[in-house]
N, CA, C and O of each residue as an XYZ file, in Angstrom:
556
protein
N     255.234    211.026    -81.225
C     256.224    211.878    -81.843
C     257.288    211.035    -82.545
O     257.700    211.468    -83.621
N     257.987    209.427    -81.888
C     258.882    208.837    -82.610
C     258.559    208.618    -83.832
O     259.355    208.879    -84.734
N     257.048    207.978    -84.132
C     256.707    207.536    -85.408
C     256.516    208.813    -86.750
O     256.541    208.550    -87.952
N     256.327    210.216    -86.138
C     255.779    210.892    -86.854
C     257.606    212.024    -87.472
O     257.859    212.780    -88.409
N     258.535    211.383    -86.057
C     259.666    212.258    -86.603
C     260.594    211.008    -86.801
O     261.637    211.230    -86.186
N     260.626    209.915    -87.348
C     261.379    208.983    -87.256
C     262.648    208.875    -88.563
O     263.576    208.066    -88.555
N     262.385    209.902    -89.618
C     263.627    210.662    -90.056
C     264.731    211.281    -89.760
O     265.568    211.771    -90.518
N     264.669    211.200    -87.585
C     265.755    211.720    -87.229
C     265.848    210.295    -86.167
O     265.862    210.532    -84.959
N     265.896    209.154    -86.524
C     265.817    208.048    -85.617
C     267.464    208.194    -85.503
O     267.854    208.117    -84.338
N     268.577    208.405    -86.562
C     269.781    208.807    -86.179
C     270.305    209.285    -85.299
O     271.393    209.039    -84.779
N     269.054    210.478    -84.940
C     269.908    211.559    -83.986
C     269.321    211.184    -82.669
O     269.826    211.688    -81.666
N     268.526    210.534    -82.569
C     267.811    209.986    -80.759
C     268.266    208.918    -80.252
O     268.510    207.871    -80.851
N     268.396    209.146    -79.134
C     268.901    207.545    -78.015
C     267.497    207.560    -77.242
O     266.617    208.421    -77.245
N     267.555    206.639    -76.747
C     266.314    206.193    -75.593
C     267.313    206.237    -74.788
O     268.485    206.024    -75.099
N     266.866    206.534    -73.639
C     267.509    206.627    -72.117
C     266.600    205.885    -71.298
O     265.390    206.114    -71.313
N     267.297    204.726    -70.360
C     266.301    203.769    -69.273
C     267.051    204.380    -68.202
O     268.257    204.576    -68.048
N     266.030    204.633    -67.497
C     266.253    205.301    -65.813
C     265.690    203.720    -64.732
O     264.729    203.019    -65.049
N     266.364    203.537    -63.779
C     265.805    203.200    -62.831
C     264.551    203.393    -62.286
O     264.317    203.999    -61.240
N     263.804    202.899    -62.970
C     262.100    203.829    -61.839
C     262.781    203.362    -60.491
O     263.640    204.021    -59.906
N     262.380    202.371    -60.153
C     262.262    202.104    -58.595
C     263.368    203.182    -57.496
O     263.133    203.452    -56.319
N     264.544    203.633    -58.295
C     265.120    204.142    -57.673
C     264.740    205.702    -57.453
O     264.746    206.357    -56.411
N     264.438    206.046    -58.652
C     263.350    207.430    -58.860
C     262.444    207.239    -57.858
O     262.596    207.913    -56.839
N     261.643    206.562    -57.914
C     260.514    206.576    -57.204
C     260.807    206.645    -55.470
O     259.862    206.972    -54.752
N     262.136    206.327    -54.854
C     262.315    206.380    -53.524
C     262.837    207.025    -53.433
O     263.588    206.712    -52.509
N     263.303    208.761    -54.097
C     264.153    209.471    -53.943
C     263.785    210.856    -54.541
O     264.308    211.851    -54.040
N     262.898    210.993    -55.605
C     263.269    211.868    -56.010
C     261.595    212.571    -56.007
O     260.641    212.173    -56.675
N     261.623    213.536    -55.188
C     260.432    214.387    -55.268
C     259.708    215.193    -56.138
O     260.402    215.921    -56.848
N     258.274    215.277    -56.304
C     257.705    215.747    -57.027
C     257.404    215.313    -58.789
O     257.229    216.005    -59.792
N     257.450    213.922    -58.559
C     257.776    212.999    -59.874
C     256.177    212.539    -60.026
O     255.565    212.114    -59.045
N     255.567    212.660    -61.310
C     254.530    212.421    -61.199
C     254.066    211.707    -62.465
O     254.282    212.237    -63.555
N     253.289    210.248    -62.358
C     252.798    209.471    -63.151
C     251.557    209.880    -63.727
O     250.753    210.632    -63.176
N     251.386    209.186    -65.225
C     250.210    209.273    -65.476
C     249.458    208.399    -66.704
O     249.890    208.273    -67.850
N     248.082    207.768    -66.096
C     247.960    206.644    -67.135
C     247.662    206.967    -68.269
O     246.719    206.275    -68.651
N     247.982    207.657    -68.994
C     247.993    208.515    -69.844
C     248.310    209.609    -70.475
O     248.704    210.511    -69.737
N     248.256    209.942    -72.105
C     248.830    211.262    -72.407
C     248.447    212.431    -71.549
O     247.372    212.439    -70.948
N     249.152    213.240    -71.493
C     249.169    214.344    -69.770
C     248.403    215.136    -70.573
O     247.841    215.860    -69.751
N     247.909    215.559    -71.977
C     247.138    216.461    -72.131
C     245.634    215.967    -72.562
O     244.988    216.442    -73.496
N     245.381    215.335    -72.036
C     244.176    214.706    -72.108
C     243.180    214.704    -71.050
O     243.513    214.067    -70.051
N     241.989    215.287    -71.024
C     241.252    215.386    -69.844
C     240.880    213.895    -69.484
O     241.339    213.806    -68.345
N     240.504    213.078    -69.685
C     240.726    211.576    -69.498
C     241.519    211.195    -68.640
O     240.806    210.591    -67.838
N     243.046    211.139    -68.113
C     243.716    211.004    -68.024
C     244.027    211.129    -66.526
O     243.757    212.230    -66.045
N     244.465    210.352    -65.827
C     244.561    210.693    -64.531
C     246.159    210.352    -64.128
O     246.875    209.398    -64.431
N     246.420    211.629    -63.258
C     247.588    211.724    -62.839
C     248.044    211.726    -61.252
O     247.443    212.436    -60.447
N     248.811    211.140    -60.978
C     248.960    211.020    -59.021
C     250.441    210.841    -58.816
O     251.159    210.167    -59.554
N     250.869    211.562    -57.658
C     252.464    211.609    -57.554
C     252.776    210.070    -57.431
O     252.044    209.183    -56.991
N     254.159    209.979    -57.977
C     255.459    208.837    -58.194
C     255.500    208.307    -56.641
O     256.445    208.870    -56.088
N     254.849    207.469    -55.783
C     255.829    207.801    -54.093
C     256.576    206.383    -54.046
O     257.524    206.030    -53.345
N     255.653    205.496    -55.276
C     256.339    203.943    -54.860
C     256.740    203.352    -56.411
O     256.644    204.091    -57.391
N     257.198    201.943    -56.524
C     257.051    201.171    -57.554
C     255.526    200.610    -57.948
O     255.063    200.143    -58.989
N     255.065    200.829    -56.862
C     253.537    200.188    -56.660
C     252.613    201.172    -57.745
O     251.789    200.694    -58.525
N     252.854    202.318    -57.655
C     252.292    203.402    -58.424
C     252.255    203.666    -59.777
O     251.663    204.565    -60.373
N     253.252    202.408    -60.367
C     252.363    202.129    -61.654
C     251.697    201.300    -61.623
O     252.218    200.616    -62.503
N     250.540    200.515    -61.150
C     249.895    199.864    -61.125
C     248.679    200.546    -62.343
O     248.084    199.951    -63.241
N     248.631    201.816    -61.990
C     247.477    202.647    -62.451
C     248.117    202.496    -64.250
O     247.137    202.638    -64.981
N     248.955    202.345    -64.799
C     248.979    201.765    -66.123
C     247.973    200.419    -66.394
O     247.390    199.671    -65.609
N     248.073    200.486    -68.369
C     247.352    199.613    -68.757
C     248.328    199.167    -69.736
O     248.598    199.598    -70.857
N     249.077    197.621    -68.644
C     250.330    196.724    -69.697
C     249.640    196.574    -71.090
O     250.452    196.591    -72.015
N     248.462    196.444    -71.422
C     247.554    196.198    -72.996
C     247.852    197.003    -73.260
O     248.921    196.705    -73.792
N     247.730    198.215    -73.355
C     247.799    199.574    -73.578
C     249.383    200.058    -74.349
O     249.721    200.535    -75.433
N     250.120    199.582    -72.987
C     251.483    199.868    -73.774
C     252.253    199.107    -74.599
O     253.191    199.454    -75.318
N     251.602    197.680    -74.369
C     252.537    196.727    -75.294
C     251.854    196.384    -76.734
O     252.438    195.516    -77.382
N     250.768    196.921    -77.270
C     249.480    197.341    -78.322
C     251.248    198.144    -79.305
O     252.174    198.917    -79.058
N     250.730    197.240    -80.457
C     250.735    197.921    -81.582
C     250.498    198.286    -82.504
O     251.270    198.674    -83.381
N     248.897    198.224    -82.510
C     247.954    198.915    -83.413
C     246.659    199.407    -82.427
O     245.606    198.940    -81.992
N     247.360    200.529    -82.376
C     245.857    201.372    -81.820
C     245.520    202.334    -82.436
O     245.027    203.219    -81.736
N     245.617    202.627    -84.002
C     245.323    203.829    -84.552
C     243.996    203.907    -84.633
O     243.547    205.041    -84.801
N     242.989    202.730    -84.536
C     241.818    202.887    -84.817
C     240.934    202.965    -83.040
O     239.762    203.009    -82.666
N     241.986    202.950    -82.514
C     241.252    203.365    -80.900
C     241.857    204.673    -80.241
O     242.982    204.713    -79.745
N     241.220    205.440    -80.281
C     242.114    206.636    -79.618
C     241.999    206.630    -78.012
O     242.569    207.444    -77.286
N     241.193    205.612    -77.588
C     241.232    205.208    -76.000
C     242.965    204.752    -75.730
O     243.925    205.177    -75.087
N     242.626    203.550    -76.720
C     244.044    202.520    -76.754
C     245.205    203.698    -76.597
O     245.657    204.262    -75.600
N     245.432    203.799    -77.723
C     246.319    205.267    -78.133
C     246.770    205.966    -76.607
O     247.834    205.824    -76.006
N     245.586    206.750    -76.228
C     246.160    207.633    -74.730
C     246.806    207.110    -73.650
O     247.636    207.667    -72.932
N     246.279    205.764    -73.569
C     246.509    204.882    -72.546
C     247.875    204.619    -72.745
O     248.578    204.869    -71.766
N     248.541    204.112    -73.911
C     249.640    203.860    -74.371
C     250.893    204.995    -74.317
O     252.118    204.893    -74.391
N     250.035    206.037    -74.163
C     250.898    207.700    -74.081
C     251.430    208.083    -72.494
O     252.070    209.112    -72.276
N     251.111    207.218    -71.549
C     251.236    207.071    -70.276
C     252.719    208.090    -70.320
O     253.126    208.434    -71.429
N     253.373    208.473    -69.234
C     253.633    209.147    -68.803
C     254.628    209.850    -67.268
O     254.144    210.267    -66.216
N     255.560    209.797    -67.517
C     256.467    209.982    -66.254
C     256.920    211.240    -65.883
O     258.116    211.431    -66.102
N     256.188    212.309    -65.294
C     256.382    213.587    -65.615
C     257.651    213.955    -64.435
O     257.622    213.607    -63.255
N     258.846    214.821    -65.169
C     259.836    214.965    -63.840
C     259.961    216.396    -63.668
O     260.148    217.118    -64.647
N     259.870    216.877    -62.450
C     259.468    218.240    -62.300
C     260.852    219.663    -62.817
O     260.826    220.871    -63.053
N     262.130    218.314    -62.763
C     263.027    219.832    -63.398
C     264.078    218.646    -63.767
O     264.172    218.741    -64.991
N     264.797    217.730    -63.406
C     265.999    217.187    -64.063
C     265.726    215.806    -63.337
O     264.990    215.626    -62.367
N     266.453    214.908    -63.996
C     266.897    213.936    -63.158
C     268.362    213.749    -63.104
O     269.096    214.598    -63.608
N     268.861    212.644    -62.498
C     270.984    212.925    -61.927
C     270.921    211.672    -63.003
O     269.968    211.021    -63.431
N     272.281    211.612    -63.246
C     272.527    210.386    -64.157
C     273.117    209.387    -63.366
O     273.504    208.277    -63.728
N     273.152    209.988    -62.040
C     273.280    208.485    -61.484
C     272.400    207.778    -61.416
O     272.580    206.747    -60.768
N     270.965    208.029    -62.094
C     269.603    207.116    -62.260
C     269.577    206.221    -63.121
O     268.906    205.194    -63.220
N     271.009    207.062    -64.268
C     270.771    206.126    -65.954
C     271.059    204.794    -66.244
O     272.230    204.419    -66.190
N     270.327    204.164    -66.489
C     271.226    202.479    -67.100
C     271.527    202.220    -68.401
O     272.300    201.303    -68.679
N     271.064    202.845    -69.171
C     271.033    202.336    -70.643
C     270.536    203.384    -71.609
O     269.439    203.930    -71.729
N     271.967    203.528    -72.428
C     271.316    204.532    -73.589
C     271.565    203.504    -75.083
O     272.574    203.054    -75.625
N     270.342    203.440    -75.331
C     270.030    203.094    -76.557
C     269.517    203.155    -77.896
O     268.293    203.238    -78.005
N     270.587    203.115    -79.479
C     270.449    204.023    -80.497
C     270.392    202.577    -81.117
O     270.632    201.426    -80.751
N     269.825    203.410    -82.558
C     269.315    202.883    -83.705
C     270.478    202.031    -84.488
O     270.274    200.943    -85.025
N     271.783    202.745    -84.454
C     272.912    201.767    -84.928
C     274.135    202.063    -84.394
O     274.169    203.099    -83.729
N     275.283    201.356    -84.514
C     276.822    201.416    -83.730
C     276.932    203.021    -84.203
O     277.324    203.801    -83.336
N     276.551    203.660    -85.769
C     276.845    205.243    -85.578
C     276.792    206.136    -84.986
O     277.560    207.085    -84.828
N     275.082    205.678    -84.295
C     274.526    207.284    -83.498
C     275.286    206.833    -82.184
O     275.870    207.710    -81.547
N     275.322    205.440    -81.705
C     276.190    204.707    -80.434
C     277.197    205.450    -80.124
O     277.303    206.012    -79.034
N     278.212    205.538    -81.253
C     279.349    206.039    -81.249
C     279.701    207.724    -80.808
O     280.632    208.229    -80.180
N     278.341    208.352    -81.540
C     278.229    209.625    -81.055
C     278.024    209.991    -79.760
O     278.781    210.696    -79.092
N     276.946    209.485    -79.393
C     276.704    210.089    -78.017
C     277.683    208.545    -76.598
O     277.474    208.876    -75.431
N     278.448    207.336    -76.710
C     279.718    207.480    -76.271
C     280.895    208.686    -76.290
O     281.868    208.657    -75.536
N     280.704    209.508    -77.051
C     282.086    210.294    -77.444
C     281.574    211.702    -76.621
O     282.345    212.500    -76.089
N     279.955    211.821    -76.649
C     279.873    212.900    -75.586
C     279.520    212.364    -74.311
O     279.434    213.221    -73.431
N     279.287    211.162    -73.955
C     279.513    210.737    -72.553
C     280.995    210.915    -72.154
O     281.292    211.841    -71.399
N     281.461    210.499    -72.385
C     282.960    210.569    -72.372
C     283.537    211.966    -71.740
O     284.165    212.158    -70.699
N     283.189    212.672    -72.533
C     283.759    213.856    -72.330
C     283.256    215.127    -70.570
O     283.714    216.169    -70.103
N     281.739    213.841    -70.080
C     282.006    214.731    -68.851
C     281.794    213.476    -67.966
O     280.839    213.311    -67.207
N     283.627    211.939    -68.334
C     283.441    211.351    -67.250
C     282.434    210.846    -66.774
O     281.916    211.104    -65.688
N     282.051    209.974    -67.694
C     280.738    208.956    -66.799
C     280.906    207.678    -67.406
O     280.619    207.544    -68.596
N     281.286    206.837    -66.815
C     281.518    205.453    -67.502
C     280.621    204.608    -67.047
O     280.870    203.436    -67.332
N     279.501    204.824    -66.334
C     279.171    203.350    -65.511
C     277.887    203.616    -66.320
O     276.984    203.547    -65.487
N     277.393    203.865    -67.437
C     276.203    203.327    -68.488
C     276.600    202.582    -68.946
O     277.809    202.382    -68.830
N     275.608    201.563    -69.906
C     275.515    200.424    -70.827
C     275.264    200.964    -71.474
O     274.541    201.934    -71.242
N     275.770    200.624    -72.851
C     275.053    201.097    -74.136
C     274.251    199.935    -75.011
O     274.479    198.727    -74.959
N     273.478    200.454    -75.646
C     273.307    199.409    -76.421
C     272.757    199.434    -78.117
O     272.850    200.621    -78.428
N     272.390    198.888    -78.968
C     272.009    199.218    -80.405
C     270.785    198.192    -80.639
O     270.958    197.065    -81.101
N     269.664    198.658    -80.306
C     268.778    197.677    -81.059
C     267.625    198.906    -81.989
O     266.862    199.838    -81.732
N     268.078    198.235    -83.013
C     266.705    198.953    -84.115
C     265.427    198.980    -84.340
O     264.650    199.719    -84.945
N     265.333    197.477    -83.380
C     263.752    197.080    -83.065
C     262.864    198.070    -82.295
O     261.650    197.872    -82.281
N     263.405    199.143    -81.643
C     262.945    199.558    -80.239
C     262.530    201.353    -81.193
O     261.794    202.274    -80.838
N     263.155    201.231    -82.091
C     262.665    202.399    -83.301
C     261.671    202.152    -84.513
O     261.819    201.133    -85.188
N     260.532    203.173    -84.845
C     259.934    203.450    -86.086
C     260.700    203.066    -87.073
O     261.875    203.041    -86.708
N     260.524    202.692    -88.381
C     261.231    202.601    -89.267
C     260.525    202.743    -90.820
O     260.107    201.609    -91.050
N     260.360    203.187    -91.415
C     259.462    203.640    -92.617
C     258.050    203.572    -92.581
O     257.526    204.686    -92.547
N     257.225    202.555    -92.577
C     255.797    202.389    -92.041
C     255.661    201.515    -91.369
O     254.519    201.071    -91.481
N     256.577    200.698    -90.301
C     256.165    200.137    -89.619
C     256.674    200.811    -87.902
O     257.242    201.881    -87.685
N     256.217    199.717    -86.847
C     256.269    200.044    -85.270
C     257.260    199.170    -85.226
O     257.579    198.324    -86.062
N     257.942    199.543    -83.734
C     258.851    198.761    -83.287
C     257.563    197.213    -83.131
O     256.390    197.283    -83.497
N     258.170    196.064    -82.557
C     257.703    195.172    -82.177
C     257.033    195.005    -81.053
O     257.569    195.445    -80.036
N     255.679    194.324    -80.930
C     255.332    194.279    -79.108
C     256.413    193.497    -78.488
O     256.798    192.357    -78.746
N     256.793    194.289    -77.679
C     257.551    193.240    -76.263
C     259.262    193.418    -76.865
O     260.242    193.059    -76.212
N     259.309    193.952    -78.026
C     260.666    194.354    -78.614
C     261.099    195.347    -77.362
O     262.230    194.926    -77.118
N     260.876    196.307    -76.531
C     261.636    197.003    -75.554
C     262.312    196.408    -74.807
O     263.403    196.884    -74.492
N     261.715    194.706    -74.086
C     262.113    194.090    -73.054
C     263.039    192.942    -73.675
O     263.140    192.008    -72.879
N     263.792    192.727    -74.947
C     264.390    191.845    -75.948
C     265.620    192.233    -74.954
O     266.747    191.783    -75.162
């Protein structure tokens, strides 16, 4: 969906959650090595950190799999959360430039939550016809 709506890369942040902390707390959280609508695809509840094992690191750090639609699903992996998560899970919201930054600081703000990081990397977004970078998430 990023690459195909990446005309609104303005208006999206990425949000990093704690897995490990998810994973020892919060019920009914469910992984999957793959896109969830895919009969392929196998899915098994969140109970540890151990439980992504069932990912494929090739898979997600691939940035050309248009000509594999195996590659592709695998890469579509999956953290399904059954109704909300708390933001005391959040670590890091991260936008495309100091603008969209600025925006969603100004609605953090407003219900009292200071203990996120923010951050601005452009690498981690679509950008006309190309992909972010492999291994650009973990920069």
């Amino acid at each position: 969906m990023a690459a195909k709506r990446q005309d609104r890369n303005g208006e999206w942040v990425y949000l990093t959650f704690d897995i490990a902390q998810i994973a020892g707390s919060v019920s009914g959280v469910v992984i999957t090595n793959g896109n969830a609508a895919s009969d392929a695809t196998v899915m098994q509840p969140l109970n540890s950190i151990d439980d992504f094992s069932i990912l494929d690191p090739r898979a997600l750090y691939s940035i050309s799999y248009a000509n594999n639609p195996e590659l592709g699903r695998k890469k579509s992996a999956e953290l399904l959360v059954p109704d909300r998560l708390s933001l005391d899970f959040l670590l890091y919201i991260t936008a495309i430039n100091q603008q969209t930054l600025a925006k969603v600081e100004g609605i953090v703000r407003a219900f009292n939550r200071q203990s996120f990081r923010y951050q601005v990397k452009p690498n981690w977004f679509f950008s006309g016809n190309t992909q972010p970078g492999e291994g650009s998430f973990f920069e």
